[in-house]
N, C-alpha and C positions, 0 to 999 in steps of 0.2 A: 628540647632543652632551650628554654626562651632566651636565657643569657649567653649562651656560646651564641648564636645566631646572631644577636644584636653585636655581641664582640665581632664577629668575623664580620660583620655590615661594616665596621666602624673601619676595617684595615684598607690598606691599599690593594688594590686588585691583583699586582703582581706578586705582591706578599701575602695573597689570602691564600690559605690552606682549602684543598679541596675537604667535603663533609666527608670523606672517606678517606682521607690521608691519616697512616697512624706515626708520622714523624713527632718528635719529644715538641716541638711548636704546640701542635696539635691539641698532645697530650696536657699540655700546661693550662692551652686554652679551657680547657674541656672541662680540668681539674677543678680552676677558678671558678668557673661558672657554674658548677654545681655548688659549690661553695656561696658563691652568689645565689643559688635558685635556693639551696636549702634556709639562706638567712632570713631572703624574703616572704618565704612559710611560715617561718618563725615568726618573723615580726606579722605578718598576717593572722597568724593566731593569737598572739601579744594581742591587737588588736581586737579579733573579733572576742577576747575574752572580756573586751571593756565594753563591749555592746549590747545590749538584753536581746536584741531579736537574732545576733549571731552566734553568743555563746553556747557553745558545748551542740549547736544546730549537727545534725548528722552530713546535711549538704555539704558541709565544708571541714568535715571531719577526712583526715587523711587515711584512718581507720576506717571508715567506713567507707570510705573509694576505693582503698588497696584492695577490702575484700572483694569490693563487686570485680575490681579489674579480675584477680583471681577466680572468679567465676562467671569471668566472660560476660558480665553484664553490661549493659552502656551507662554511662554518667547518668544519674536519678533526673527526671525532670518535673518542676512541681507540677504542671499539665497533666500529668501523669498520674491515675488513681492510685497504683500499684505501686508506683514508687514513693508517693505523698503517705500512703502506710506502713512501708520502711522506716521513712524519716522520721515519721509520728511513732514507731515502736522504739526506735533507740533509746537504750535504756541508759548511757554513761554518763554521767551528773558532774558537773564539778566545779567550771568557772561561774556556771549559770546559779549555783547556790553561794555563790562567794556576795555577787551581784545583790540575791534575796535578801542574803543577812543585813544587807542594809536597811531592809524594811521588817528586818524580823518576824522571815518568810522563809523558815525553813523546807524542806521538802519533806514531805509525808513519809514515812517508814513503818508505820503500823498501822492497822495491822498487815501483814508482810502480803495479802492478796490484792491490795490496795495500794501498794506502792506505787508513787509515782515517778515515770519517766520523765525525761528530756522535755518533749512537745506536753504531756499535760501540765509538768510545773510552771513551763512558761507562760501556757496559755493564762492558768490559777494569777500567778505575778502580775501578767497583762491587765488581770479584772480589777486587781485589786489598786492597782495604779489608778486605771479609769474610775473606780470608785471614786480616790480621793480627790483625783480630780475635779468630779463633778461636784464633789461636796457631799455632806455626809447629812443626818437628819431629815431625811427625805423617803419618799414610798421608793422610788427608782433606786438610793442609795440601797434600803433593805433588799431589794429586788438580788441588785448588782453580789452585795453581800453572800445571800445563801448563793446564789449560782456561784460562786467562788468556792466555795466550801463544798460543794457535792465534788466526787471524781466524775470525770470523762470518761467516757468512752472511745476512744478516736479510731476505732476500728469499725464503729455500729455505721451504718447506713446512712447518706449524708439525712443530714436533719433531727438523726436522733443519738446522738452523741451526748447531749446531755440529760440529766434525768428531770422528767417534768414535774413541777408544781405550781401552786397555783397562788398567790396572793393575796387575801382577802380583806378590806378595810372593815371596818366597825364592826368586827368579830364577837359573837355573845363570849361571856368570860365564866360567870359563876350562875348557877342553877341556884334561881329563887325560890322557897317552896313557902305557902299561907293557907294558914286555915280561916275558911269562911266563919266569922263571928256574928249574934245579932246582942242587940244594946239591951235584951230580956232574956231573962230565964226559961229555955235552957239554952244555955250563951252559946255553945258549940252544936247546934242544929239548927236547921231551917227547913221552912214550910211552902206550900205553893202563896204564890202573890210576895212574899220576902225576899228584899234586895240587898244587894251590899254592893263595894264599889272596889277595884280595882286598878293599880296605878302601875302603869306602864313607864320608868324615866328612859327608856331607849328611843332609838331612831326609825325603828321601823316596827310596822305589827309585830309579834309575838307566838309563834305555834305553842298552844297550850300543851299542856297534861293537868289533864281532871281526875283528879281520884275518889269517888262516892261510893259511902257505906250505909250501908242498912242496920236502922237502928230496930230496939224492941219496943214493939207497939205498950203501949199502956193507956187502957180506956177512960176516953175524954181528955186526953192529956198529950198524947203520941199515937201518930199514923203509922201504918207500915210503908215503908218504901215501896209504893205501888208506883208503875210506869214513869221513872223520876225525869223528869226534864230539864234540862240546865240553858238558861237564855241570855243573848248579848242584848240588850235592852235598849241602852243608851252608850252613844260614843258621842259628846261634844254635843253638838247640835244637831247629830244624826241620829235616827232613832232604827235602826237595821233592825233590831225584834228577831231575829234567828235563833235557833236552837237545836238541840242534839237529844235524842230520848230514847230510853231503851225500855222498851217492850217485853216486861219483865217484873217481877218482883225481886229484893234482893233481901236476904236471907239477916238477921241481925248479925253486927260484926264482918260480915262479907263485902267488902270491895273490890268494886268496879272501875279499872282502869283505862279509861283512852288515852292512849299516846297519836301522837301527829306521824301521820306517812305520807308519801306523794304518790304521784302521778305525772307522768310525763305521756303527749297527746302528739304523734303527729300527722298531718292532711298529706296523705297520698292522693294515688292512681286508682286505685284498688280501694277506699275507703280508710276511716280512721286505722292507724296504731295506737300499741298499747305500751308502753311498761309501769310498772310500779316497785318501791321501795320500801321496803319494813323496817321499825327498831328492831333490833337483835337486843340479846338480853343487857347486853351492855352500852351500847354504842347506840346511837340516833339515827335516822334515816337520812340519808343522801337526797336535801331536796330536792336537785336538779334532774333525780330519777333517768339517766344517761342512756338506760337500754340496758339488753337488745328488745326491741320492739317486736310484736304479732299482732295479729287483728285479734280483737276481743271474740270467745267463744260464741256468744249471742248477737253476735253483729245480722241484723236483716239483709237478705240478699239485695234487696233495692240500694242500702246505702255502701255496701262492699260495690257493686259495679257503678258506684260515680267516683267524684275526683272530688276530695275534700280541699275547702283551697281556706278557708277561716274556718277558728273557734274561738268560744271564752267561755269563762266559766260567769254567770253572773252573780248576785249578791245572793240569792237565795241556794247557791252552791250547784244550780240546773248547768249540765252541760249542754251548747249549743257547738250542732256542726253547720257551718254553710257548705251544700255540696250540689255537683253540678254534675245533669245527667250524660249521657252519647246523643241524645236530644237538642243539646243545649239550654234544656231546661234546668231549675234553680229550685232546690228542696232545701226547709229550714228541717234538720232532726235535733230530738233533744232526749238527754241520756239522764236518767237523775241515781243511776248505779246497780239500777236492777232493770228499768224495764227501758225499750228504746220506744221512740215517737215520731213520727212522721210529722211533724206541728203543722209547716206549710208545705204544700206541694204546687207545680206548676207557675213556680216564678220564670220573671226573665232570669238569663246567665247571672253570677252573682259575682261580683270582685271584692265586695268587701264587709266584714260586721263587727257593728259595734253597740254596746251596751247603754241606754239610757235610762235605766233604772228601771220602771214599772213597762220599760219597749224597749225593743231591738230594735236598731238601723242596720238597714243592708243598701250598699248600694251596689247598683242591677245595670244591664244592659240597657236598659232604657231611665236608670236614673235613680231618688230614693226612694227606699218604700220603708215605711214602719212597722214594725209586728206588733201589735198589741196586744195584751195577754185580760182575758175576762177574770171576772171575780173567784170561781172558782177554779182559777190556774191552770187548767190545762185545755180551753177553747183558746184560739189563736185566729189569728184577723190580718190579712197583708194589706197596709193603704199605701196607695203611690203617693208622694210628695207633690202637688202640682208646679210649687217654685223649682224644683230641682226636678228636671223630666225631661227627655226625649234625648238626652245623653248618655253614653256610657258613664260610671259615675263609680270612680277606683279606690278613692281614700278616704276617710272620717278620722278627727281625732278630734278632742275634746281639749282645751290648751287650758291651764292653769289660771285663766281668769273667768274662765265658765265658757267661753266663746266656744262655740264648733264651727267644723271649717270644713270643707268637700270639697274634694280632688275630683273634677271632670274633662269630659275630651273638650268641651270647652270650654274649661278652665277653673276658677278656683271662686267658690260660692262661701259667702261669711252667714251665720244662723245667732243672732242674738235674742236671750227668752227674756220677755219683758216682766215686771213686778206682777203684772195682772192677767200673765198666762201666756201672752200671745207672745207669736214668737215669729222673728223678722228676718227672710232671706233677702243676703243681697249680693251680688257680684261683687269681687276685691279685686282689682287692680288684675290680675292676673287673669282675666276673662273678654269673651270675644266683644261682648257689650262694652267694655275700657279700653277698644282698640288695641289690647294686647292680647294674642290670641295666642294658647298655648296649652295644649296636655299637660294637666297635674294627674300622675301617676302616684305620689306618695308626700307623707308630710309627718315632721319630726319638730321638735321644740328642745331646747339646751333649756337640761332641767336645773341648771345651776345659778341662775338671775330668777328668784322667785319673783311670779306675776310677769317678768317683764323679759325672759325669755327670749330667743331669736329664733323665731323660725325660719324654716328651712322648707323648698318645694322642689322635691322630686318631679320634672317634667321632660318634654322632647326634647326643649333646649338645653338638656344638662341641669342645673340646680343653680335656684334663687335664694335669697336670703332675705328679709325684712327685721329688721331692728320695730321694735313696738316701741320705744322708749323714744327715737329718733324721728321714726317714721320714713327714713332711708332704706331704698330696694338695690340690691345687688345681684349679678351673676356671675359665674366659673366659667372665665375663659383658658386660662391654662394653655396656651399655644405658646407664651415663650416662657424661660428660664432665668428672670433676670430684675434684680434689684429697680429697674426704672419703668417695668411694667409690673403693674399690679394684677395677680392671680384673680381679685375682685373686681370687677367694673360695676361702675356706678349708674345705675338705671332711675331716669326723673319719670315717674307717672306725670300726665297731665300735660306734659310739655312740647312742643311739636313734634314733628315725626323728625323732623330731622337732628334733633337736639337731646331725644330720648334717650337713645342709644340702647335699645330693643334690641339683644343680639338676633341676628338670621344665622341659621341652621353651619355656615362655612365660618362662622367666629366662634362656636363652641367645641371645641378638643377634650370633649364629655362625648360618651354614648347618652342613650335615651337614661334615664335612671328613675326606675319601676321600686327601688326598697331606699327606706333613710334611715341610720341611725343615731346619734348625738353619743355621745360617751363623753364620761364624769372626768377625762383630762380634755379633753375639746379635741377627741378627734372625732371626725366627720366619716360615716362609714355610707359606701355608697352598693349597692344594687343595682347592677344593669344587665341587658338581653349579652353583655358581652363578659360578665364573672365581677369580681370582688375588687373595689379599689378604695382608698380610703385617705381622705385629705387631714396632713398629720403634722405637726411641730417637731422638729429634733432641736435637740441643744448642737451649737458651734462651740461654742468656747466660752465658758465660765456665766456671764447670766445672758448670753445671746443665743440667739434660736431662728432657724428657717424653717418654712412649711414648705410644703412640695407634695404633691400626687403622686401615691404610690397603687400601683395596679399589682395582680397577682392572675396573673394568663398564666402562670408555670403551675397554678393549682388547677384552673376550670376558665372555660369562656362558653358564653350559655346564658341562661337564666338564673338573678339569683328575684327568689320572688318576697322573700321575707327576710329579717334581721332582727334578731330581738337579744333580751339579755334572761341569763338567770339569777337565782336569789344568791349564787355567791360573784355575780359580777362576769360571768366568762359568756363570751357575747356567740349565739347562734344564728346559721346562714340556713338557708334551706333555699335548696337549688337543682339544676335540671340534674345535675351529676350526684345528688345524695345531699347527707345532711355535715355541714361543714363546723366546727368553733375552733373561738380564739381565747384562747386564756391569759393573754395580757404579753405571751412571748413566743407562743409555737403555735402552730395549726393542727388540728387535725382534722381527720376523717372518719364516720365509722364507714365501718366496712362490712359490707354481707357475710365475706367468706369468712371470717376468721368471727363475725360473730361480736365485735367488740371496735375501739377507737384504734385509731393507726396514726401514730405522732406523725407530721409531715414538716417540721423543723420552723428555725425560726419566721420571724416575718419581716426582720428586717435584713435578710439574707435570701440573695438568687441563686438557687443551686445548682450551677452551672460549673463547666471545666476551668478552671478552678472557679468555688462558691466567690460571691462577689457582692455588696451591698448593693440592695434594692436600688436606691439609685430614685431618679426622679423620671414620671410618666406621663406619657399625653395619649389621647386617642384620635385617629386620623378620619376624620367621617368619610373622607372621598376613598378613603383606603379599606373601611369597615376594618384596622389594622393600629394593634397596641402599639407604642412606640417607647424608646429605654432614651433616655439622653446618656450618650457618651462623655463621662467628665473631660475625660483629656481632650478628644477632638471635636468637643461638643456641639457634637450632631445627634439627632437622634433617628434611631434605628428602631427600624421593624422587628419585632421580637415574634420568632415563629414557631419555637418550640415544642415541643405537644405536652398536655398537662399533665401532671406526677400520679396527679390522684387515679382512684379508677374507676370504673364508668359505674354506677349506682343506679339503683331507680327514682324518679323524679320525687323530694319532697317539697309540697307549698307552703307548710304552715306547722309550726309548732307552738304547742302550751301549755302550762302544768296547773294542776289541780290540786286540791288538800284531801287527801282524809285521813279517814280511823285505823286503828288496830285496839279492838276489847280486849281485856282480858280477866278474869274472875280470881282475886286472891288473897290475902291478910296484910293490914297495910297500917302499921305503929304511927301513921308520923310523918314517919324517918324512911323506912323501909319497907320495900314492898316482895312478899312471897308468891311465886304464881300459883293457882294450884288447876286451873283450868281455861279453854279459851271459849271465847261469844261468838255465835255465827252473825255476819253482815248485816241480815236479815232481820235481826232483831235489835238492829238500831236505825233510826229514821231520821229526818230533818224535817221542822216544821217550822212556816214561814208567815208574819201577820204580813198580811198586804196593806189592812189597817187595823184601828185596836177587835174590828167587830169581828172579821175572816182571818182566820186558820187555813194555811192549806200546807200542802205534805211538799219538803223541798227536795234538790236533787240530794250529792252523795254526801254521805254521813258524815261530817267531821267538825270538829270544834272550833266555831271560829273563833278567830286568830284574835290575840289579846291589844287593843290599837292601841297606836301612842297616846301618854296622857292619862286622864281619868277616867274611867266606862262604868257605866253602872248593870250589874247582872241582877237573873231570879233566877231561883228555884219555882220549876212548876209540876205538873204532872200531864198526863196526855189525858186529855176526857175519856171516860169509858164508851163503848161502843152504844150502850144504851142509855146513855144521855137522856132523860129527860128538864127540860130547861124550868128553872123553877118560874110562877106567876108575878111573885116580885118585880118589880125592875124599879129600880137599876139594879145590877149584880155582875160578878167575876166571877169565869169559871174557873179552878182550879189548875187550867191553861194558859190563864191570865184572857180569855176571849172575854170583851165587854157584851153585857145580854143591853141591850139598848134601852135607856129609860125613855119615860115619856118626853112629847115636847116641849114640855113645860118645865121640865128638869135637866141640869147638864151630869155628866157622869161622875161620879164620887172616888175619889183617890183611894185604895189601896191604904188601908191601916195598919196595924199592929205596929211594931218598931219603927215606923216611918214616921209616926207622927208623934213625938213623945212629952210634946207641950199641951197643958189643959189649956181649953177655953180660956180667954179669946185671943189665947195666943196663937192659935190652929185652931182648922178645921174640926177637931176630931170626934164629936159628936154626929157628924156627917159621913165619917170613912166608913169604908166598906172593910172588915178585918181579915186580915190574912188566916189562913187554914193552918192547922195545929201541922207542929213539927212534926217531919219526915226523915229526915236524912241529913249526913257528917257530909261535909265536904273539903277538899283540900284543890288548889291551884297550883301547878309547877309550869317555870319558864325561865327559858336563859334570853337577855334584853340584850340587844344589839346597840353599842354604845361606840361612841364618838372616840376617840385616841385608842382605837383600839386596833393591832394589826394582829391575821392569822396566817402561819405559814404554812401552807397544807401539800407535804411531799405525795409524789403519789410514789404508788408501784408498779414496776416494770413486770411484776407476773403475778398472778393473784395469791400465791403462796409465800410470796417474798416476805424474809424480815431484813430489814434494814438495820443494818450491824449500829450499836450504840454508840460506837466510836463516831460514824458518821454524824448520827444525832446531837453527839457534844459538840463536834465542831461546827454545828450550821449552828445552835443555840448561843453559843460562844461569840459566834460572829454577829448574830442578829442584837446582841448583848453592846457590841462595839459602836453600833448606827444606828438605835435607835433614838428616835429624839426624844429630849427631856419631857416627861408625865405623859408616853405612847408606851402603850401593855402591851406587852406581847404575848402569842402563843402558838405553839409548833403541834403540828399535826401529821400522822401515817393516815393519808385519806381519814376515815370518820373518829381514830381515836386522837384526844388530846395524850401526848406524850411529854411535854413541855410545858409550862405556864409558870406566866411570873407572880409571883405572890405578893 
């Protein structure tokens, strides 16, 4: 009893009562001061009932302490897991909604399974404060929104207490559908060599659906839909000439459907994985194709025992694997969906490929080599580079104003292609030849300054920066925490040595960094031999913001060897420990054992006794040892913990693919009935390398509809017994030109194209399209600008997620949205929500 004690302090010593005397003195004292201790409860809870973080808290609930004394429990400590679950299950509500009403924040009561307690209304109150705080009309506002409106969990596992979804900017909204017309009679068909054009207004390519019927021949006047072919022609200034064809005839009235599916691809130990993803009869495919992954059934035994470290897919839809033997030997394979290929064998070790259109760049243990591909597509040719040679040679990227750039162990090589072919290596600032000698490991560009970009260099020292616009070089030293030292230093090329300011290896508080990524809010995602760190902006208070290095050692420290992003934005690691993403607020992992992802919570929270914000990081080179700054005694400390996730097998490299699903069935329009499916095998890809060659491409799928306006054909695939007429010049019903003489240039493609007489056109010179074939129709949903997607996911694959939930994330998404941004809510692949 705190108050009798401090009375009896206050008495004279020969008048103080022993604590065990029961004289009426005694008694009186005793009386008061419980009278005294019970006031100051009171007014204690008067108190904490005026406070959001102490109202109705069970910590300081006298009900909830009398019971644990009663059960022999000790006082709750939040350190404590067991007792922080107590606290967090208290269910008795009362000052703390008195509090809410003021925000017209009641507590949830329906449905009654959902109800919430103590700790989660508070937690809900908490977001939604922060919310307005930060201000409203913003992607983070929407973010902050739905996670306010979903229930908690505060008993699940640290990290996955809330339920995950995913974000999505410039979401498709409404499913386009157009039938192919031409400018003659018969207006709703088309023939081989006939074009038309289609108009993409979104932001990004477009996964088509093609729907082709077979019409009824009538002689001299209509073909049978014999081996129909459908071509992307022209995009812009680019002329890709690809296409998709099914090997077949198709019946009058019968339609032939491709819809768009994926592929997701990733470079093990063991040789490539696999997964893929289907439309279901309602619902779209999943393009990020997530898993679970296995090796393809027809994998060759040579490429299952190398270690896939790069792939891409290129324009003619050929998959390439870089893979690298127990030899240390370097094999290019290449997959086109049916058959595998050995293309090159016995290169040096290989670190890296990239795509140059009609050749592949690899750069190799000893430097570049080019793969170049012969006339008939599938001879192959490895040339060393001589400007780039006799170095290890780790990164290629192609930068937004055409320039390519190569990452070597001695340093960083510029490649510009001149008007007249040639093309010119030359050492950039960052190489042994410019007295700046330094490992470039990786190289990233911020794709949001079109043309003028900043890149970024992954090397030993940590990471460089070059402004193109400025022509100023920077580096990440990151050793102190503090407003009067700048996280960038400024590096002069050209200038003495002593005036340069070249960091050496004990000024960079960076590991080595081998992956880079750029992301669409400017954070900076880095890769190193020592796990996952990422240099990032928070908001302080109202429009001010600090950046700071954040490290994540409590997920992995190792190798991360790649970074990339998928088509809905959630960014993937691939690392010694398995394959890692982020989705804009939680981590995960897949996992072997379970076969599926493992949420590992958020990323701006350390989950430690008790969880604690990330905080800011440096790396200690002398120490090979992450380090945490302690706010309060701001020091930083060794962070030693061991990592959450769990130990996986090595992935290097992932990347996703497009293809088909056929299907044969009746198709109004509007609607399509199935009645049967097309096996793989009787759909191909053919690819002009120029107008004269045809050759056969990799896996079957419809390319993707570009931004803007493209122009398509209709073709068909040559019969096997071809014979080429003696005419020339001519088109074969391929669109392959038969080559005219020298004295003659080739003749445009007639019929509808050309519908001006002399001498307004050519058309006494055309060469005329082949008689109508076949109905077409185009479906596509176009990924547009003001547009957000909020895509929940589910916690077990059989979940539904009760409607009431539904209305209230809608509800709220309704309240922050900013004026002319569309919204729409999604259960993983289905639209449940959308604003009309």
């Amino acid at each position: 009893m705190a108050s009798f004690e401090r009375m009896l302090n206050r008495l004279p010593s020969l008048y103080r009562p022993e604590p065990t005397d029961s004289t009426l003195v005694t008694f009186l004292l005793r009386t008061v001061a419980a009278q005294l201790d019970a006031t100051d409860a009171q007014m204690s809870q008067i108190m904490q009932a005026h406070w959001f973080a102490y109202a109705d808290r069970a910590l300081y609930q006298p009900y909830f302490l009398r019971s644990r004394e009663l059960l022999d429990q000790p006082r709750p400590k939040l350190s404590n897991r067991a007792d922080r679950t107590a606290i967090d299950d208290f269910p008795y509500l009362h000052d703390l909604a008195r509090l809410g009403a003021l925000l017209s924040l009641s507590p949830w009561r329906e449905p009654p399974y959902l109800r919430e307690n103590v700790e989660q209304y508070r937690l809900r109150l908490a977001r939604m404060v922060a919310l307005y705080r930060n201000g409203l009309g913003t992607v983070n506002a929407l973010r902050s929104m739905v996670e306010a409106q979903l229930p908690v969990n505060l008993d699940a596992l640290p990290g996955q207490a809330d339920r995950p979804f995913w974000l999505e900017e410039f979401a498709p909204l409404v499913q386009r559908t157009t039938a192919v017309t031409q400018p003659g009679a018969p207006i709703d068909m088309v023939g081989p060599l006939m074009r038309w054009t289609l108009e993409n207004d979104g932001i990004a390519p477009a996964p088509l659906t093609l729907y082709m019927q077979g019409v009824t021949p009538q002689a001299g006047l209509i073909d049978a839909t014999e081996t129909p072919l459908v071509e992307l022609y022209q995009s812009g200034a680019h002329m890709p000439r690809i296409g998709i064809a099914f090997r077949g005839t198709l019946d009058p009235d019968v339609t032939l459907r491709l819809r768009p599916a994926f592929m997701s691809w990733l470079g093990g130990a063991a040789g490539p994985l696999l997964a893929t993803t289907a439309p279901s009869a309602d619902l779209p495919a999943d393009p990020t194709a997530p898993g679970p992954w296995q090796a393809p059934e027809d994998l060759p035994p040579g490429l299952a025992a190398a270690t896939v470290v790069a792939l891409l897919q290129s324009e003619d839809q050929m998959l390439w694997f870089a893979a690298n033997n127990a030899d240390e030997s370097g094999a290019l394979w290449r997959y086109d969906g049916q058959t595998w290929m050995e293309a090159v064998s016995g290169l040096p070790r290989i670190h890296a490929l990239a795509d140059e259109g009609q050749a592949l760049l690899l750069g190799t243990a000893t430097g570049l080599q080019r793969i170049t591909r012969a006339p008939d597509g599938v001879t192959y040719a490895a040339n060393p580079i001589p400007e780039v040679s006799g170095q290890p040679l780790y990164a290629i990227l192609q930068t937004q104003d055409g320039l390519w750039w190569f990452g070597a162990e001695d340093g960083l090589t510029q490649r510009r292609d001149q008007s007249d072919g040639a093309q010119i290596y030359a050492p950039f600032v960052l190489h042994s030849a410019a007295g700046n000698e330094v490992a470039v490991y990786a190289i990233t560009q911020d794709q949001t300054a079109a043309g003028q970009g900043t890149l970024y260099f992954g090397t030993a020292l940590g990471v460089f920066l070059w402004q193109p616009g400025t022509g100023h070089w920077y580096w990440y030293a990151g050793d102190a925490r503090s407003d009067q030292q700048p996280d960038w230093q400024r590096f002069t090329p050209g200038a003495a040595a002593g005036e340069r300011n070249f960091p050496t290896a004990n000024q960079v508080f960076l590991p080595q960094v081998r992956a880079l990524y750029r992301d669409d809010d400017g954070t900076l995602w880095l890769g190193t031999p020592q796990g996952i760190a990422r240099y990032v902006a928070h908001a302080v208070s109202d429009f001010t913001y600090t950046t700071q290095l954040e490290a994540f050692p409590d997920l992995l420290v190792g190798d991360v060897f790649s970074i990339t992003e998928d088509a809905r934005g959630v960014r993937w690691f691939c690392t010694a420990r398995g394959l890692f993403r982020y989705d804009g607020r939680d981590w995960w992992q897949f996992q072997s054992a379970a076969g599926a992802w493992t949420q590992l919570g958020r990323a701006d929270t350390l989950y430690q006794e008790p969880p604690a914000e990330r905080g800011a990081w440096r790396f200690d080179r002398s120490q090979a040892q992450w380090q945490r700054l302690d706010p309060v005694a701001a020091l930083w400390n060794n962070f030693t913990e061991e990592p959450r996730s769990t130990e996986e097998e090595p992935v290097y490299t992932v990347g996703w693919a497009d293809h088909v699903v056929a299907d044969m069935g009746a198709w109004d329009g509007a609607n399509f009935t199935k009645t049967g499916d097309v096996h793989g095998a009787n759909l191909v890809m053919r690819y002009k390398i120029d107008e004269t060659r045809v050759v056969d491409g990799g896996l079957p799928a419809l390319p993707r509809l570009p931004v803007g306006s493209s122009t398509w054909r209709y073709l068909a695939l040559e019969p096997e017994e071809f014979v080429e007429p003696a005419a020339r010049p001519a088109w074969t019903r391929e669109g392959r030109l038969l080559p005219p003489p020298p004295e003659r240039s080739a003749p445009p493609p007639g019929r509808y194209s050309l519908p001006l007489p002399p001498p307004a056109s050519n058309f006494d010179e055309a060469v005329f399209a082949f008689r109508p074939a076949a109905r077409l129709w185009f479906a596509w949903e176009a990924q547009r600008a003001l547009t957000v997607l909020v895509r929940l996911k589910k916690q077990k694959v059989d979940e539904q997620i009760d409607p009431a939930i539904l209305d209230r994330v809608w509800q709220g998404m309704q309240q922050v949205r900013p004026a002319g941004v569309r919204t729409v809510l999604a259960v993983e692949e289905e639209i449940v929500r959308v604003e009309q």
